[in-house]
C-alpha positions in Angstrom: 223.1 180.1 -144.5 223.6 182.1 -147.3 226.1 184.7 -146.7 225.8 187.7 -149.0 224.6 188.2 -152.3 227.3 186.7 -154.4 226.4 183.3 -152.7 223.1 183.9 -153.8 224.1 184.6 -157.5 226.1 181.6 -157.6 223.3 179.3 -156.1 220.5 180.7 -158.8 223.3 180.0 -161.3 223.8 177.0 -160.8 220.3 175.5 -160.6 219.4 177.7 -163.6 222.1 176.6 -165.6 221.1 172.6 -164.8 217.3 173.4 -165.6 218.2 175.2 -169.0 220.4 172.2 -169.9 217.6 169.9 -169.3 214.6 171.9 -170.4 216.7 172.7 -173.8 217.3 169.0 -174.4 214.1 168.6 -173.5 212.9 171.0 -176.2 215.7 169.1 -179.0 214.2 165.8 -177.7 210.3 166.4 -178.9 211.9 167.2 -182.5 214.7 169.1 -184.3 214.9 172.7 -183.2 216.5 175.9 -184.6 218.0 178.1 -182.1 215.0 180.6 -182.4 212.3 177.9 -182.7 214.2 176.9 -178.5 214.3 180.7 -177.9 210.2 181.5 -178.2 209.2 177.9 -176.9 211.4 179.0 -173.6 210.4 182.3 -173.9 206.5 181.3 -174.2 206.7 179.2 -170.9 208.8 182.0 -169.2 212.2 181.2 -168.9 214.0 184.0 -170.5 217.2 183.6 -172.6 218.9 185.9 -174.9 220.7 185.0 -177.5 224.0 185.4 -176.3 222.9 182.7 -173.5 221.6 180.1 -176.0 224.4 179.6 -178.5 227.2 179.2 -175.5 225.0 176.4 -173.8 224.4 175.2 -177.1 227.8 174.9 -178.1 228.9 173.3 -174.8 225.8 170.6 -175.2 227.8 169.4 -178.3 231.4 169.5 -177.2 229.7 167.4 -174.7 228.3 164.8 -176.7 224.7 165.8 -176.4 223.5 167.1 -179.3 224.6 167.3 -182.9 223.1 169.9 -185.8 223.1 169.7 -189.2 222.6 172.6 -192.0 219.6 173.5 -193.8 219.5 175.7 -196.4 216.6 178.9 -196.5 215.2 180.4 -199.6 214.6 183.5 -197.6 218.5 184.0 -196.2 221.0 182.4 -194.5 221.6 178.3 -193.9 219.9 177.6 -190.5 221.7 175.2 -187.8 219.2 172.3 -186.6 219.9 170.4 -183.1 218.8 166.8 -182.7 219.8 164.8 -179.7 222.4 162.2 -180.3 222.2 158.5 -178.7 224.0 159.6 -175.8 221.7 162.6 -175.5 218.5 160.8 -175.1 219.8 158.8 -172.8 221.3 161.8 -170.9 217.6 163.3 -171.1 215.8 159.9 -169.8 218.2 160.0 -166.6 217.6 164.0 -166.4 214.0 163.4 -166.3 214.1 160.9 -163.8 216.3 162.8 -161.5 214.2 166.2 -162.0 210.9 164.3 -161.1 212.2 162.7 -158.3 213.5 166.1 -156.9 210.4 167.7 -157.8 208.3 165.3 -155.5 211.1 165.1 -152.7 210.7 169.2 -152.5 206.9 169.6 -152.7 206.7 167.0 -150.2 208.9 168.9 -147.8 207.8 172.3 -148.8 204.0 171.4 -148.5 
């Protein structure tokens, strides 16, 4: 049972920080993405980031082996940062999928 509301804040963390993990590799996976180009496609399909969010998860997604970038330069301002998954991060995707369908179907078959 949850027990007051700071459970409950840690909970929703928690699961929302898994799910933007994978939905933002996810994203990186269909094709290299500037941060903006992740912001509006999670933004479009309702799950709200700010900026300030992104670039920390980002960030950690690399330390961690995940993703990489690479620089391109703009004629209209500054160099943008494009993220591509690396070996390690499709492979981290494939077994992110699997486990996120498989959970999916265990709780719609309960909660049905």
């Amino acid at each position: 049972m949850v027990k007051n509301n700071e459970d409950t804040l840690k909970i929703t963390t928690q699961m929302r920080k898994w799910i933007l993990e994978y939905t933002i590799l996810s994203i990186i996976g269909k094709g290299e993405s500037y941060a903006s180009d992740i912001l509006e496609k999670l933004k479009i399909n309702e799950l709200l980031v700010v900026e300030w969010t992104l670039y920390p998860l980002l960030t950690r997604l690399k330390d961690d082996g995940l993703i990489s970038y690479y620089w391109v330069e703009s004629s209209s301002g500054p160099p943008r940062k494009y993220y591509r998954l690396t070996e390690y991060g499709s492979e981290t995707l494939i077994i992110m999928k699997h486990v996120w369908e498989n959970l999916a179907k265990a709780v719609k078959n309960i909660t049905l």
